[in-house]
N, C-alpha and C positions, 0 to 999 in steps of 0.2 A: 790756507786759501785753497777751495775746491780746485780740483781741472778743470773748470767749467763755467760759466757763466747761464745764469739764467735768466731767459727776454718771457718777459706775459705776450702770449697771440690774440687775435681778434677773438677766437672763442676763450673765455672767462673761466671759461674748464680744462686748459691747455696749457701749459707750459713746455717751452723751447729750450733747453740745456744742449748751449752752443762748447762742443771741447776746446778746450784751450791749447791742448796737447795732446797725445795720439789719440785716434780717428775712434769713434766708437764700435764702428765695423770697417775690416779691412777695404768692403767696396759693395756695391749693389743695394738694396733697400732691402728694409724688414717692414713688415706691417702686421699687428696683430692686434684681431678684435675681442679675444679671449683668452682662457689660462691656456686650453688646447691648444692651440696655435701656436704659441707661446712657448709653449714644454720642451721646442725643436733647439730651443738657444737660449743659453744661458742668463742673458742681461734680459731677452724679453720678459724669461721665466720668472727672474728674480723680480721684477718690478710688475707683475702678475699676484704676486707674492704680497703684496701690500694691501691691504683693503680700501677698496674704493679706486683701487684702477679700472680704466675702460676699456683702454684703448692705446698700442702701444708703437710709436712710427720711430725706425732708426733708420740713419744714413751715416756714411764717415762722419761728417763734420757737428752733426747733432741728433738728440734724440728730443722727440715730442713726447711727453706723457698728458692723458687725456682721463681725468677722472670722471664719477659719476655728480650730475649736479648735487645730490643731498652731501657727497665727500667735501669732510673740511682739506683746506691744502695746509693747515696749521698741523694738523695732524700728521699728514701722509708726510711732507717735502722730509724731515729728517731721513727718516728712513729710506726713501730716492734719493736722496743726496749721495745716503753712504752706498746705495747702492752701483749708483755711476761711478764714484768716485774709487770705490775697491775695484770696479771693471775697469776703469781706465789706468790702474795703477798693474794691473796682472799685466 
């Protein structure tokens, strides 16, 4: 079972992966709307890292991933999954 749980948002392109267990940053917000941005921190980078990311919102308690409309989520989620889930395991 992930650290995580996952809620769909109002936008259809968004998913919430709420942690179950330690924070996904230790405090403050991230927000990033590209890989540059991104490159600064390691879970933004990695989930940059995926094709058909957008857009990438972290806080303690969850991370939003934000794909591009033509991205399937059939695709991408595996690979976000593990990505979370090896961040919130280090």
């Amino acid at each position: 079972m992930p650290p995580f749980t996952i809620q769909p948002t109002p936008n259809p392109n968004s998913l919430k992966f709420s942690t179950t267990g330690p924070p996904f940053l230790d405090g403050g917000m991230l927000t990033c709307a590209n890989a540059e941005e991104a490159s600064a921190h390691p879970l933004s980078a990695a989930l940059f890292g995926v094709e058909g990311v957008y857009n990438v919102l972290v806080l303690p308690p969850f991370a939003t991933v934000t794909k591009h409309p033509d991205a399937d989520w059939n695709t991408m989620l595996p690979r976000i999954e593990a990505i979370l889930a090896e961040h919130l395991g280090s």
